[in-house]
PQR file with spaces between the fields and no chain letter, atoms N, CA, C, O and H, PARSE charges and radii, in Angstrom:
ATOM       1  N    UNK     1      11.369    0.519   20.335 -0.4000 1.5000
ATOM       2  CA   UNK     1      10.725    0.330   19.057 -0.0000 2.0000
ATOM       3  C    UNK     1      10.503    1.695   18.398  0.5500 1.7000
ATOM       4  O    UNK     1      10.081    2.674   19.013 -0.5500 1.4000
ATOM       5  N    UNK     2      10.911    1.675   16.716 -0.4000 1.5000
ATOM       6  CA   UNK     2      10.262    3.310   16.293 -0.0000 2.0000
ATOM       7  C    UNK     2       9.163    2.729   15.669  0.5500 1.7000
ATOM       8  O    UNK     2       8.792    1.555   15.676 -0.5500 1.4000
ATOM       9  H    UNK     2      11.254    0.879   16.217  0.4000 1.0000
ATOM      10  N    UNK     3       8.542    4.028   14.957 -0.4000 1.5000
ATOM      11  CA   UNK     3       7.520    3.958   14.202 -0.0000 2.0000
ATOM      12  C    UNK     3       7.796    4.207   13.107  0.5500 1.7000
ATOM      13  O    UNK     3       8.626    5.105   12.969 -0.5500 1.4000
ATOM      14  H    UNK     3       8.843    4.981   14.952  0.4000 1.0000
ATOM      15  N    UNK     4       7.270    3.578   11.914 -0.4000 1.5000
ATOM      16  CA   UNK     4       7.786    4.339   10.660 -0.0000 2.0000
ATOM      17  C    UNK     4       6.158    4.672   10.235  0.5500 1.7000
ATOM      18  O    UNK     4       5.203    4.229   10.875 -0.5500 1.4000
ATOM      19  H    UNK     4       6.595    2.848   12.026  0.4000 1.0000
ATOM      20  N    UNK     5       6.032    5.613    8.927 -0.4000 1.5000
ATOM      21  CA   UNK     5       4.453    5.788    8.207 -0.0000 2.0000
ATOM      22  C    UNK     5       4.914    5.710    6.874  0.5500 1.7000
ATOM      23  O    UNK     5       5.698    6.464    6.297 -0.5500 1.4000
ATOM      24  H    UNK     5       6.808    5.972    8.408  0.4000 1.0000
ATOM      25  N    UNK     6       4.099    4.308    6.289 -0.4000 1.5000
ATOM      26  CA   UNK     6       4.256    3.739    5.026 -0.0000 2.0000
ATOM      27  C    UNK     6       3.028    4.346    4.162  0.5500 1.7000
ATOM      28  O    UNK     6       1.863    4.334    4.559 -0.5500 1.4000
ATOM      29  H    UNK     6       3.463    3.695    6.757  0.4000 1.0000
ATOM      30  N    UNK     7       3.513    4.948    2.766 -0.4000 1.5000
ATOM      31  CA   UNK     7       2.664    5.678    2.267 -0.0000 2.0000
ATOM      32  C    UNK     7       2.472    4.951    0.623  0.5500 1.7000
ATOM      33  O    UNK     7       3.338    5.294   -0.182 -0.5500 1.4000
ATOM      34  H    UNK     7       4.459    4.958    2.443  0.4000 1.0000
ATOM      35  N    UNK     8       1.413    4.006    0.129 -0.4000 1.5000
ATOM      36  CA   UNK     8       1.447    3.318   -0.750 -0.0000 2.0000
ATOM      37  C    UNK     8       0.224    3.806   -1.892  0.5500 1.7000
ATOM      38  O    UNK     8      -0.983    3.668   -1.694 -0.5500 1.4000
ATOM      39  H    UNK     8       0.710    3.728    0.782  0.4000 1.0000
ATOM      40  N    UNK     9       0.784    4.347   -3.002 -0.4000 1.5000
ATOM      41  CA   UNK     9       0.421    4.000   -4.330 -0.0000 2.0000
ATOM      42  C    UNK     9      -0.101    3.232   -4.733  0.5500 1.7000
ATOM      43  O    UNK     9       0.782    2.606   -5.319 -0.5500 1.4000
ATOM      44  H    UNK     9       1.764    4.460   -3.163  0.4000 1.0000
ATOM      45  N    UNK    10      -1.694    2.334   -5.013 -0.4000 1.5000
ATOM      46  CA   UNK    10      -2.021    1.887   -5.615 -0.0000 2.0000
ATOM      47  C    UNK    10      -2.037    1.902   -7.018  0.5500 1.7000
ATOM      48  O    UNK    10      -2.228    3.027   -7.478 -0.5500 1.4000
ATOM      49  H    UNK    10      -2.411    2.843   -4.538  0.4000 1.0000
ATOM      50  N    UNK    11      -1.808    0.440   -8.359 -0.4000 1.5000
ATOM      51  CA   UNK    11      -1.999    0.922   -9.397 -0.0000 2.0000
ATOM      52  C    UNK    11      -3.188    2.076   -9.768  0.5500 1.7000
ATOM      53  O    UNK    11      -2.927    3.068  -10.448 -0.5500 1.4000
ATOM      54  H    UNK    11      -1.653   -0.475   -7.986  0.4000 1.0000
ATOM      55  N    UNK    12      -4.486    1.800   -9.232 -0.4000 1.5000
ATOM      56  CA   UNK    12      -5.919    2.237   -9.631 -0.0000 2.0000
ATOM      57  C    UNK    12      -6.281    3.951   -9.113  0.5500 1.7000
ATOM      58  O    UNK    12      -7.203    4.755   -9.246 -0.5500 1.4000
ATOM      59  H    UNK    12      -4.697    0.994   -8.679  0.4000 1.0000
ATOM      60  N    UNK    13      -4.838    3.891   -8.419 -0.4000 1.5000
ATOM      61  CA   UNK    13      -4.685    5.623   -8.149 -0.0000 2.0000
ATOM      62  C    UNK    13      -4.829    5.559   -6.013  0.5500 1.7000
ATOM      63  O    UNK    13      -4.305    6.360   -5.239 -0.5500 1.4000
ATOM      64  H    UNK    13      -4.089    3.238   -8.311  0.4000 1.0000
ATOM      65  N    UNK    14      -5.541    4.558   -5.716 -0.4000 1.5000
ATOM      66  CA   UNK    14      -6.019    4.497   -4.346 -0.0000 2.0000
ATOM      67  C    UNK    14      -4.160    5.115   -3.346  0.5500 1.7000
ATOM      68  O    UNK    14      -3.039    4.621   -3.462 -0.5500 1.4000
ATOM      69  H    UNK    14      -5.967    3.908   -6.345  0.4000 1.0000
ATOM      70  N    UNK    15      -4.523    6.037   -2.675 -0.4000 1.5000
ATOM      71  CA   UNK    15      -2.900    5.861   -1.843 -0.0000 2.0000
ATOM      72  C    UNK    15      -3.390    5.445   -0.518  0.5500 1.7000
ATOM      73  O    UNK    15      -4.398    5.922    0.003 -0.5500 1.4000
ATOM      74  H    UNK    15      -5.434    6.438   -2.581  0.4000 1.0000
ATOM      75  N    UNK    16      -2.658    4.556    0.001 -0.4000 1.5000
ATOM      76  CA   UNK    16      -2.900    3.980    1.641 -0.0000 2.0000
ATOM      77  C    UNK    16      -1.904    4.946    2.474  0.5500 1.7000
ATOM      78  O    UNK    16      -1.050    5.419    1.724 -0.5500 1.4000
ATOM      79  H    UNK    16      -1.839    4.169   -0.421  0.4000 1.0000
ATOM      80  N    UNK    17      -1.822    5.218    3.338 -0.4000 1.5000
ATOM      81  CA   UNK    17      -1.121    5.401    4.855 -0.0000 2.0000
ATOM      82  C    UNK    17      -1.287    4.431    6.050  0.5500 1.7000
ATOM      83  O    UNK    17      -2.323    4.245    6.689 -0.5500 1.4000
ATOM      84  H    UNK    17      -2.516    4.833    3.947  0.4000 1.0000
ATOM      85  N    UNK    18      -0.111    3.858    6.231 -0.4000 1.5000
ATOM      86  CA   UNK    18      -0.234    3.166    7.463 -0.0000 2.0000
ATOM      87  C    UNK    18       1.226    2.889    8.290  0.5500 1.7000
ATOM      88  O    UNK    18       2.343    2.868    7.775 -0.5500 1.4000
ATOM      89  H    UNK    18       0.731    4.008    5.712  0.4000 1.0000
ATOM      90  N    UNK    19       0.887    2.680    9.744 -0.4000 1.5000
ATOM      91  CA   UNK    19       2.514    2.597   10.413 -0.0000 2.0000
ATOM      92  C    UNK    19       2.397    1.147   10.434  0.5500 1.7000
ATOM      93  O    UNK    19       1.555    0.262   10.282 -0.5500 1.4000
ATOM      94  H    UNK    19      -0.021    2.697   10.163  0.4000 1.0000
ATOM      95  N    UNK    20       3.779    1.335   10.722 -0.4000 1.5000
ATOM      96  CA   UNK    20       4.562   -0.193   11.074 -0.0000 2.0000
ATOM      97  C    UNK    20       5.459    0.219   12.180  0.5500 1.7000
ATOM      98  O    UNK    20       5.950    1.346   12.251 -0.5500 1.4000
ATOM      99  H    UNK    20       4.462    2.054   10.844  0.4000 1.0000
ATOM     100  N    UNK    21       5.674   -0.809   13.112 -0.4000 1.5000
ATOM     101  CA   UNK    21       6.383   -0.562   14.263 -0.0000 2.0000
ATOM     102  C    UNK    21       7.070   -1.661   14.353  0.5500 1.7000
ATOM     103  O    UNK    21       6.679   -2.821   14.222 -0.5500 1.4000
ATOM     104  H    UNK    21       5.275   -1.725   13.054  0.4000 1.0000
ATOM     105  N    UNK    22       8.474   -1.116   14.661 -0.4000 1.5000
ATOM     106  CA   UNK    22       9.558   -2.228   14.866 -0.0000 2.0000
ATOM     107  C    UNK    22      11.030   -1.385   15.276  0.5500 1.7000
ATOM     108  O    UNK    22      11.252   -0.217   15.597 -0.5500 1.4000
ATOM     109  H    UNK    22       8.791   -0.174   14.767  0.4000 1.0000
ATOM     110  N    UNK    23      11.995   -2.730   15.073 -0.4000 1.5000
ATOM     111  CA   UNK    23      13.208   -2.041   15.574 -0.0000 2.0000
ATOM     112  C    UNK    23      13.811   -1.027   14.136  0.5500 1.7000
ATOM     113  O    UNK    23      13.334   -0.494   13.135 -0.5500 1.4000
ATOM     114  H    UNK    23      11.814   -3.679   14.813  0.4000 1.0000
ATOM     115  N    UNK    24      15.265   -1.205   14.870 -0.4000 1.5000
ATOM     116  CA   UNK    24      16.013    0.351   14.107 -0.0000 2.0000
ATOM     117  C    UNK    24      16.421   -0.493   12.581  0.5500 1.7000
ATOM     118  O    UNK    24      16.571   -1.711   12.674 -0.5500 1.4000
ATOM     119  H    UNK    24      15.652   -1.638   15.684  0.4000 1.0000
ATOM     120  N    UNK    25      16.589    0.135   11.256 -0.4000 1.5000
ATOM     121  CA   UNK    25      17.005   -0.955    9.911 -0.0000 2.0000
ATOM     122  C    UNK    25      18.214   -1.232   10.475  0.5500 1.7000
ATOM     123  O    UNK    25      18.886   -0.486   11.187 -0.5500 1.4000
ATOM     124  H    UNK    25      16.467    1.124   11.180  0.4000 1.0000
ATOM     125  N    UNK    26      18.597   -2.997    9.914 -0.4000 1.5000
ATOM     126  CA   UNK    26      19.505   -3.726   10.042 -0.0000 2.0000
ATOM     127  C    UNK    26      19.304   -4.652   11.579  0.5500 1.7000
ATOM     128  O    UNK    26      20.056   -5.594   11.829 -0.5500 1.4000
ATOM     129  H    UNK    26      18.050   -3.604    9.336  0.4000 1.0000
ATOM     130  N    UNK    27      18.328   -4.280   12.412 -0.4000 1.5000
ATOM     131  CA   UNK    27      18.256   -4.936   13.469 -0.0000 2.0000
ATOM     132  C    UNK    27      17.569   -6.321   13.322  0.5500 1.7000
ATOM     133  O    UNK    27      17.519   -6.671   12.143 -0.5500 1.4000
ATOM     134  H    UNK    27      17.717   -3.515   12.209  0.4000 1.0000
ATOM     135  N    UNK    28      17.056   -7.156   14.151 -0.4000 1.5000
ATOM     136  CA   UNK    28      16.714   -8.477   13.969 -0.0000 2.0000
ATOM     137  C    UNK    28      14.963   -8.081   13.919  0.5500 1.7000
ATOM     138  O    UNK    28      14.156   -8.917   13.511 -0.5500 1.4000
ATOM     139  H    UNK    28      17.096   -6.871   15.109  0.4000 1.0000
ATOM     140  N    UNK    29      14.596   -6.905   14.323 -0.4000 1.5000
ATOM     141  CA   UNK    29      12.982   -6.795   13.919 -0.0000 2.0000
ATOM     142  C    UNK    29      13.000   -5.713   13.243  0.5500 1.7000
ATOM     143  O    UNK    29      12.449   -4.749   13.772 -0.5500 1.4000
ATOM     144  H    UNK    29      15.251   -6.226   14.654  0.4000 1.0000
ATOM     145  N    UNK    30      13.600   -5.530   11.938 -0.4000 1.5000
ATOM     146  CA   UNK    30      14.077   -4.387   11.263 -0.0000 2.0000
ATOM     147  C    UNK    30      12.507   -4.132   10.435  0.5500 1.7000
ATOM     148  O    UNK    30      12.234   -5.004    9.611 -0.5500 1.4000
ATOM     149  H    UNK    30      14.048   -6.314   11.507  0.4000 1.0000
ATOM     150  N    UNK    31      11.351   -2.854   10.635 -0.4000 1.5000
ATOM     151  CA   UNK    31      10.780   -2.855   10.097 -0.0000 2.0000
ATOM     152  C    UNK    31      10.239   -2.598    8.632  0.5500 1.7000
ATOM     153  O    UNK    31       9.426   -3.144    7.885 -0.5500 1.4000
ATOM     154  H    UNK    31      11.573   -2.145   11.305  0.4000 1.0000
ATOM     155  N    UNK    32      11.194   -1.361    8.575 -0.4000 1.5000
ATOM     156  CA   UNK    32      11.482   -1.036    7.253 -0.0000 2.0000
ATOM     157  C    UNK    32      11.897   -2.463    6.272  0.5500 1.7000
ATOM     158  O    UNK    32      11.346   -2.496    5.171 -0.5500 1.4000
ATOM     159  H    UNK    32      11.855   -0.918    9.181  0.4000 1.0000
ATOM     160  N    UNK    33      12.795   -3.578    6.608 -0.4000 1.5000
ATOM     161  CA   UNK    33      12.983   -4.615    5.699 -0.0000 2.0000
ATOM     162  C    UNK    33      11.763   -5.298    5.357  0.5500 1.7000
ATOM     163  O    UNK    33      11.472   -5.622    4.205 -0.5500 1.4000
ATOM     164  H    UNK    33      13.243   -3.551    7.502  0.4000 1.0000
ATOM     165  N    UNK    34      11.154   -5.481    6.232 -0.4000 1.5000
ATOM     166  CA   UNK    34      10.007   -6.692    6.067 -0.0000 2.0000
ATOM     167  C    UNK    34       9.104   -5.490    5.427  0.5500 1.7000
ATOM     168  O    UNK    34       8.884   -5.402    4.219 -0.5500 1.4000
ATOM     169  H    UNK    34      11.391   -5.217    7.167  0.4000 1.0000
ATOM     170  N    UNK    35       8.831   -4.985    5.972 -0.4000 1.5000
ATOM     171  CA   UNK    35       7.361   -3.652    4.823 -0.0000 2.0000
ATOM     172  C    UNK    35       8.099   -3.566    3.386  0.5500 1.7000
ATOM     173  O    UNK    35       7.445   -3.655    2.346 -0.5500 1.4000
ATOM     174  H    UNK    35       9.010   -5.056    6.953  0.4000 1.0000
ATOM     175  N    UNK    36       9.598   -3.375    3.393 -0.4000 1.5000
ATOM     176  CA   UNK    36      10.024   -3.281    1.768 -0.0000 2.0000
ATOM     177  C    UNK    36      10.097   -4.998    1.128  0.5500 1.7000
ATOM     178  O    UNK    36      10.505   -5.074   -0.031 -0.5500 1.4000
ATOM     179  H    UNK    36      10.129   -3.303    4.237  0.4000 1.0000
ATOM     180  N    UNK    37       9.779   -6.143    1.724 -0.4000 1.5000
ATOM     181  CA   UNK    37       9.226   -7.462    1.301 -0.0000 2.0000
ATOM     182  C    UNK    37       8.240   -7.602    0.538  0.5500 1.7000
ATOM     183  O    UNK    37       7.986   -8.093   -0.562 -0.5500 1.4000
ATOM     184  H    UNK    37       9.447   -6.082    2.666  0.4000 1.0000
ATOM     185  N    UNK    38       7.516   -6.830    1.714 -0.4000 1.5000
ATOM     186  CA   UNK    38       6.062   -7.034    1.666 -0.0000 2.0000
ATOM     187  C    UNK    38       5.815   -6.431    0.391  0.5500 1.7000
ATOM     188  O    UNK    38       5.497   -7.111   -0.584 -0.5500 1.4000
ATOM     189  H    UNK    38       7.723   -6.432    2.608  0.4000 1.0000
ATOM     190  N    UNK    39       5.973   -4.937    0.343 -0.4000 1.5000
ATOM     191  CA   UNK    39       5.706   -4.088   -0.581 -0.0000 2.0000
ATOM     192  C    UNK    39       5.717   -4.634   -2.175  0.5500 1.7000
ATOM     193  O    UNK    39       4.856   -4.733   -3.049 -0.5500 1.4000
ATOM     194  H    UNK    39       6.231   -4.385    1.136  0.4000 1.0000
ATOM     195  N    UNK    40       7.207   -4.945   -2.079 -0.4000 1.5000
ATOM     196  CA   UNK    40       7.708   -5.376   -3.384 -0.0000 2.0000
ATOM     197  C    UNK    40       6.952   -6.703   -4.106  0.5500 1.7000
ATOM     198  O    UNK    40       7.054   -6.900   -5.317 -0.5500 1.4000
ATOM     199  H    UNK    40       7.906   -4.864   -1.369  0.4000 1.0000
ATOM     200  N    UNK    41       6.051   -7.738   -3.058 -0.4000 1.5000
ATOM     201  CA   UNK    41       5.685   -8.685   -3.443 -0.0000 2.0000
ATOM     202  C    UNK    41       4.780   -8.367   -4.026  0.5500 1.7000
ATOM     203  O    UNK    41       4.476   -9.106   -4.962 -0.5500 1.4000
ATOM     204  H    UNK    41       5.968   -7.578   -2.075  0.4000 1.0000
ATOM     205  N    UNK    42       3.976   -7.227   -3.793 -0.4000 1.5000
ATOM     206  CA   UNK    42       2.641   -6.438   -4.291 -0.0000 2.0000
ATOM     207  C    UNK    42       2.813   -6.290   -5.587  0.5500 1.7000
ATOM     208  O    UNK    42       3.841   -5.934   -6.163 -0.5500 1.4000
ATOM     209  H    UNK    42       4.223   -6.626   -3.032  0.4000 1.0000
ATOM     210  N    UNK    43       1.597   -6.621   -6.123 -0.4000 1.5000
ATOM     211  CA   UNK    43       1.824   -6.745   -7.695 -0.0000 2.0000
ATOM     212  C    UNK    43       0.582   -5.559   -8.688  0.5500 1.7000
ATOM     213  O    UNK    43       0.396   -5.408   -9.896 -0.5500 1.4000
ATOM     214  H    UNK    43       0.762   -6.910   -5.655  0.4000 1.0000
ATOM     215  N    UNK    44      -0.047   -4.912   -7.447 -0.4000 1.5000
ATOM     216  CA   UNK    44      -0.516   -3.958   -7.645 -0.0000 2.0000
ATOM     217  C    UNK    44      -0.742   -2.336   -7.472  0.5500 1.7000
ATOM     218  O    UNK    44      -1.530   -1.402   -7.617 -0.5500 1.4000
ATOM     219  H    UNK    44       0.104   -5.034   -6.466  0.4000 1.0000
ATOM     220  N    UNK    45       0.886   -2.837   -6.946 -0.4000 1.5000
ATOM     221  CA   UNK    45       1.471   -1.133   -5.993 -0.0000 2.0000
ATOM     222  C    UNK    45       2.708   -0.410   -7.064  0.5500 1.7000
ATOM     223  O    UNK    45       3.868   -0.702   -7.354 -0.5500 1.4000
ATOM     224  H    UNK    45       1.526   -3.596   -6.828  0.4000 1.0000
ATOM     225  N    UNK    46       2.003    0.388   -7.346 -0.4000 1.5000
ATOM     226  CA   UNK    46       3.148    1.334   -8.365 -0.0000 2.0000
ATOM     227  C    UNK    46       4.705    2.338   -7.807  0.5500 1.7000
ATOM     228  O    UNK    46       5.710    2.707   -8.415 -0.5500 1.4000
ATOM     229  H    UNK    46       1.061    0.625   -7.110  0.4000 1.0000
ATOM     230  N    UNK    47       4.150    2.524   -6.125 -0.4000 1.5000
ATOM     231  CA   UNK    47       5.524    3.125   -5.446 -0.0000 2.0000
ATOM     232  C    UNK    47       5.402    3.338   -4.285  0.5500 1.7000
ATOM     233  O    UNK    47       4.313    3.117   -3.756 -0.5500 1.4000
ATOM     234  H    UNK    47       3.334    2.225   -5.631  0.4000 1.0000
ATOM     235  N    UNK    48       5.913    3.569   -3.934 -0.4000 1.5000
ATOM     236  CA   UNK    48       5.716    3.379   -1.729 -0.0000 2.0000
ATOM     237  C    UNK    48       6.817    4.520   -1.458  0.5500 1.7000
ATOM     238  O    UNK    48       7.886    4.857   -1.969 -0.5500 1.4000
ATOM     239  H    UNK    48       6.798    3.748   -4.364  0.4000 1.0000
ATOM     240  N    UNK    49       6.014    4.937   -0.401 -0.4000 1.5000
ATOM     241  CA   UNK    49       7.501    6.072    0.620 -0.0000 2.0000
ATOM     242  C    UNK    49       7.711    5.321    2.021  0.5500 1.7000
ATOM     243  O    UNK    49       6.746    4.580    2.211 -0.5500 1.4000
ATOM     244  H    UNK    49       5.146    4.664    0.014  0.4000 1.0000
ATOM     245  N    UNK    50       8.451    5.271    2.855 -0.4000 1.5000
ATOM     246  CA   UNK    50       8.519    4.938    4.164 -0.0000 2.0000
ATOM     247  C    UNK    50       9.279    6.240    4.508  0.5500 1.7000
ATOM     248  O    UNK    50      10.185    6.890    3.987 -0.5500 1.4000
ATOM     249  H    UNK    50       9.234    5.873    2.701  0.4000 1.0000
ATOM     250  N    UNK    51       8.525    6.333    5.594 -0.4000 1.5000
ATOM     251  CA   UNK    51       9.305    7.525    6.647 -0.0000 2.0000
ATOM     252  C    UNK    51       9.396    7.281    8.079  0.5500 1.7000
ATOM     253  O    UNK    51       8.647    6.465    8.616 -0.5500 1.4000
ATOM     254  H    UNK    51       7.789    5.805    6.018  0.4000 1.0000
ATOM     255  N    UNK    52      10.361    8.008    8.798 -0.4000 1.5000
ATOM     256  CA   UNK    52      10.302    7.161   10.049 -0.0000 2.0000
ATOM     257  C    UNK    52       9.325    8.554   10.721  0.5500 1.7000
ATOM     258  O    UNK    52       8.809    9.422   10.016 -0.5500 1.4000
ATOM     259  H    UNK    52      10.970    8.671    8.362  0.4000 1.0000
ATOM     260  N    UNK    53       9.252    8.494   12.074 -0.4000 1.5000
ATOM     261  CA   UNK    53       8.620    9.251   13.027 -0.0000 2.0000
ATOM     262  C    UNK    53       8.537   10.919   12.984  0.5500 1.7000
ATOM     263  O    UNK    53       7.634   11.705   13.271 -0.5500 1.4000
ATOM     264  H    UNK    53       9.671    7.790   12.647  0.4000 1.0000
ATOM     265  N    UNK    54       9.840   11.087   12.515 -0.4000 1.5000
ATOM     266  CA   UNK    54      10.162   12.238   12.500 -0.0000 2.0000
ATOM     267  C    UNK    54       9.826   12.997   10.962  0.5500 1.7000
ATOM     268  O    UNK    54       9.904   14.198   10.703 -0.5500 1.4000
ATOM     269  H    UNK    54      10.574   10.449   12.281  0.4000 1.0000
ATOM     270  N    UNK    55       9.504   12.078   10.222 -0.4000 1.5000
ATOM     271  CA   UNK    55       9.015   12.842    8.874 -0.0000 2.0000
ATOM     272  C    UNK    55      10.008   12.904    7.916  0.5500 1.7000
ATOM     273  O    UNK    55       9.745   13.441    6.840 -0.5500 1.4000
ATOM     274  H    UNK    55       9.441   11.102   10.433  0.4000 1.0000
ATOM     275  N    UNK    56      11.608   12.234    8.223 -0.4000 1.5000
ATOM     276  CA   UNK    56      12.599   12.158    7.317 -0.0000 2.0000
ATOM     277  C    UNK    56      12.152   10.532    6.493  0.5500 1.7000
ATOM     278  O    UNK    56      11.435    9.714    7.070 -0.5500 1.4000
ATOM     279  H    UNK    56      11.821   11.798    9.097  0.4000 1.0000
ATOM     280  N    UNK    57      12.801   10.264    4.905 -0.4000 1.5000
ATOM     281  CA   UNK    57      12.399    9.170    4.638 -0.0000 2.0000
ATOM     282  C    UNK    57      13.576    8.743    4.674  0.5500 1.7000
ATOM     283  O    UNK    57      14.712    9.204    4.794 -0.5500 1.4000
ATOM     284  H    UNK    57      13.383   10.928    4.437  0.4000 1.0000
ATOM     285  N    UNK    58      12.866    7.341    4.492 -0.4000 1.5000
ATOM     286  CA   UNK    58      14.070    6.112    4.593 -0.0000 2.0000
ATOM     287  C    UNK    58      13.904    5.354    3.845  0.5500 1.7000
ATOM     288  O    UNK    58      14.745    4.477    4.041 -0.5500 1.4000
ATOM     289  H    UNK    58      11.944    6.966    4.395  0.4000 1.0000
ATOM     290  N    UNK    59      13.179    5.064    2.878 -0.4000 1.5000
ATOM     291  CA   UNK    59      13.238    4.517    1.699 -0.0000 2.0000
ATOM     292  C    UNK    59      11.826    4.957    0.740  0.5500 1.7000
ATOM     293  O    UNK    59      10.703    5.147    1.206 -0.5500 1.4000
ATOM     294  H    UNK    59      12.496    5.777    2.719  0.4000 1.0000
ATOM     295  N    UNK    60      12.230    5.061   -0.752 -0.4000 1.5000
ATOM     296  CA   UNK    60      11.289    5.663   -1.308 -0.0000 2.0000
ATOM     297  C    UNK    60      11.353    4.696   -2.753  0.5500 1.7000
ATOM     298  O    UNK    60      12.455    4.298   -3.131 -0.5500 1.4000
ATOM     299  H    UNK    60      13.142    4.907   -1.131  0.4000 1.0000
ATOM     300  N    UNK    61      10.368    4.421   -3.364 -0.4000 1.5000
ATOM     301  CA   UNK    61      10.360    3.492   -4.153 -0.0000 2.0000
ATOM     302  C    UNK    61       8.954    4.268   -5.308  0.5500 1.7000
ATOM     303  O    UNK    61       7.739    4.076   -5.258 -0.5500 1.4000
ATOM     304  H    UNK    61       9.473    4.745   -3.057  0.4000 1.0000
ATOM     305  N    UNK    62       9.854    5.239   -6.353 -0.4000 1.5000
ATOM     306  CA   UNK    62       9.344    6.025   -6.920 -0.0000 2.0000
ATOM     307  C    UNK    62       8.363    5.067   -7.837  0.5500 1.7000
ATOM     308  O    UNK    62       8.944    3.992   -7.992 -0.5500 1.4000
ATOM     309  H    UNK    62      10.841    5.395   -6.394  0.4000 1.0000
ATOM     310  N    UNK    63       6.904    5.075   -8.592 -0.4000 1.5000
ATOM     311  CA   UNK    63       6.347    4.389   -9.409 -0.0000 2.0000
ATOM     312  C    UNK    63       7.242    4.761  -10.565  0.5500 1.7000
ATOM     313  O    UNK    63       7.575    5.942  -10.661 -0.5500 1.4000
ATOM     314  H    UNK    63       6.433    5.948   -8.466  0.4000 1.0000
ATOM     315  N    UNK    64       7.755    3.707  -11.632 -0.4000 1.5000
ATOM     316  CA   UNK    64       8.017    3.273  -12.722 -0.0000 2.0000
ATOM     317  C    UNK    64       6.900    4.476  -14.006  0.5500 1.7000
ATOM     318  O    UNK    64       7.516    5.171  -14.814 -0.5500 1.4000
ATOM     319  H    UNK    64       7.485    2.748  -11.554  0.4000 1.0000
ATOM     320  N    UNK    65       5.946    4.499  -13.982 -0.4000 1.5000
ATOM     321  CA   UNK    65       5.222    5.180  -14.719 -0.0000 2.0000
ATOM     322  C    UNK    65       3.791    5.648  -13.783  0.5500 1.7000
ATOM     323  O    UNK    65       2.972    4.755  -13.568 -0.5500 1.4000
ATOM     324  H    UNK    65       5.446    3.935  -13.326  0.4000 1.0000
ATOM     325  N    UNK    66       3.592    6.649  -13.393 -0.4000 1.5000
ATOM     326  CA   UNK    66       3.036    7.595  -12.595 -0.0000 2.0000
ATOM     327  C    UNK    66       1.910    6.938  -13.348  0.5500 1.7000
ATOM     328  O    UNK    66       1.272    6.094  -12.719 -0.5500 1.4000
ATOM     329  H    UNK    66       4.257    7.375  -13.568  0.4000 1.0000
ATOM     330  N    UNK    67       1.497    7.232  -14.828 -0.4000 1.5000
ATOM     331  CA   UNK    67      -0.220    7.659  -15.053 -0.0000 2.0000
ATOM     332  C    UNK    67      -0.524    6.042  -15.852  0.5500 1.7000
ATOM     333  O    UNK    67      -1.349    5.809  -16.736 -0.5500 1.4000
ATOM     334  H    UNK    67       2.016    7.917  -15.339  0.4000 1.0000
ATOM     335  N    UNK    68       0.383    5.142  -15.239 -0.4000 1.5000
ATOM     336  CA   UNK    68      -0.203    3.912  -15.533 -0.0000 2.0000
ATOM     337  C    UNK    68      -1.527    3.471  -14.538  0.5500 1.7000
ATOM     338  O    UNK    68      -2.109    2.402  -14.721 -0.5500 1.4000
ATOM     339  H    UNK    68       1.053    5.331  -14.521  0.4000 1.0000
């Protein structure tokens, strides 16, 4: 299992940090897919980073308008 650290943008400015643990992307417990589900369903999150363990990212989902 890796770890990834999901780093989320709230609209209201709030940023979260939190891991998710699962298998490698494209695997059958691919974590990165389901956190970028999740994420996207959020209707109050302006942009998200995922990074895996090592501090490289793996998906980054820039906010649309920063000072909304």
């Amino acid at each position: 299992m890796k770890k990834y650290i999901v780093t989320v943008t709230w609209r209201h400015g709030f940023v979260h940090t939190y891991d998710v643990i699962g298998g490698m992307p494209g695997s059958h417990s691919d974590a990165v897919h389901c956190a970028k589900e999740h994420l996207n369903s959020a209707r109050n999150i302006i942009g998200y980073t995922i990074q895996d363990q090592d501090g490289n990212i793996v998906y980054e989902k820039p906010a649309d308008n920063p000072k909304t």
